[in-house]
C-alpha positions as CSV (number, residue, x, y, z in Angstrom):
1,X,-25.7,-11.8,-22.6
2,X,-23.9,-9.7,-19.9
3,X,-21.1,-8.2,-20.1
4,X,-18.6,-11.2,-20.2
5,X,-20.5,-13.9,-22.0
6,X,-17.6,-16.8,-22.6
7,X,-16.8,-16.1,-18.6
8,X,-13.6,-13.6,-19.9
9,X,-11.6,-13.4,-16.7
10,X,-8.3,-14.5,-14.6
11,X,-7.5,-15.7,-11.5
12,X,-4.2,-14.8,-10.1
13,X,-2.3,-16.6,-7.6
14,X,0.2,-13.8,-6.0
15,X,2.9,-14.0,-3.9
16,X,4.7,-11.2,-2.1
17,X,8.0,-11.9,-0.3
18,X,9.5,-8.2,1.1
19,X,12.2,-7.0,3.7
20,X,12.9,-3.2,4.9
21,X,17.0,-2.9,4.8
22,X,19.4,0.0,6.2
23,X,21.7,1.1,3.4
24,X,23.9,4.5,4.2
25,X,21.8,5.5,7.2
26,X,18.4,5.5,5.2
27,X,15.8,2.8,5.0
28,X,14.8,0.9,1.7
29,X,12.2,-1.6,0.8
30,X,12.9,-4.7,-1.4
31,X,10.2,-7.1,-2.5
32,X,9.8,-9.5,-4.6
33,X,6.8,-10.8,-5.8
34,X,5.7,-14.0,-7.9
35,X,2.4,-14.1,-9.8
36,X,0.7,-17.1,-11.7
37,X,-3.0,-17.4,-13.1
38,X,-4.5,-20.1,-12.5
39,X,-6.7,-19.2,-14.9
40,X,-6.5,-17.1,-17.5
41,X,-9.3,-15.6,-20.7
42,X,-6.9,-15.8,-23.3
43,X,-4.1,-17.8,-24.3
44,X,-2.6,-14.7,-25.5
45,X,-2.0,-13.4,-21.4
46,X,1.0,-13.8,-19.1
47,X,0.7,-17.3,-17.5
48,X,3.1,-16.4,-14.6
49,X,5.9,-13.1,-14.2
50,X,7.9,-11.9,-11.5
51,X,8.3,-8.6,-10.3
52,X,10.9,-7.0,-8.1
53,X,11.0,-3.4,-6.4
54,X,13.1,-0.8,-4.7
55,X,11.6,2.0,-2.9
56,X,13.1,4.5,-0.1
57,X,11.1,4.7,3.2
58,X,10.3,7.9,3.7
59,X,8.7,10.3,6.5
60,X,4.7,10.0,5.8
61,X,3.9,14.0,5.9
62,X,0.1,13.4,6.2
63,X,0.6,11.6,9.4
64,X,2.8,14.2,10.9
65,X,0.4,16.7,9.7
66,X,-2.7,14.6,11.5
67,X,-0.7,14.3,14.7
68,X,0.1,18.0,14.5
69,X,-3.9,18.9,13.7
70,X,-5.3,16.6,16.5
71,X,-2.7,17.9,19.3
72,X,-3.6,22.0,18.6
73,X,-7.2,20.8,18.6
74,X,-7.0,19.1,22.1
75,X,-4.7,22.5,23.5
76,X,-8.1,24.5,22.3
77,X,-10.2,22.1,23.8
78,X,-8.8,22.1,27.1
79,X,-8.3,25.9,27.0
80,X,-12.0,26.5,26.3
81,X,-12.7,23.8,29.2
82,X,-10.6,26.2,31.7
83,X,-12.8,29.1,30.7
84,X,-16.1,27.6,30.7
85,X,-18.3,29.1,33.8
């Protein structure tokens, strides 16, 4: 027998609705999403839920810090290029 031997497992069906809004000058995500198992191990698990969720957009530091990496890199780059004999 492996490790699920009465085929234990769920399919969910999931459906994600979402829209970025402007509220005081900063910008906010609102989603909504819908969920429904088609099939499910148990009788004893969620047959369907919704979900909703608020989050602020905010500034994504790591990509600032990649753009600010890559551009210093190319600056040494062309300055060792100007010096090469």
């Amino acid at each position: 027998m492996g490790a699920f031997p009465n085929h234990q497992w769920a399919i969910p069906l999931n459906f994600t609705f979402g829209k970025t809004v402007i509220w005081s000058g900063r910008p906010w995500k609102l989603s909504m999403e819908v969920n429904y198992f088609v099939e499910n191990a148990d009788s004893f698990g969620p047959e369907r839920f919704v979900g909703f969720n608020v989050a602020p957009v905010v500034e994504n530091v790591l990509a600032s810090w990649f753009k600010w990496i890559f551009s210093g890199a190319a600056k040494i780059g062309d300055l060792m290029l100007d010096h090469a004999y």
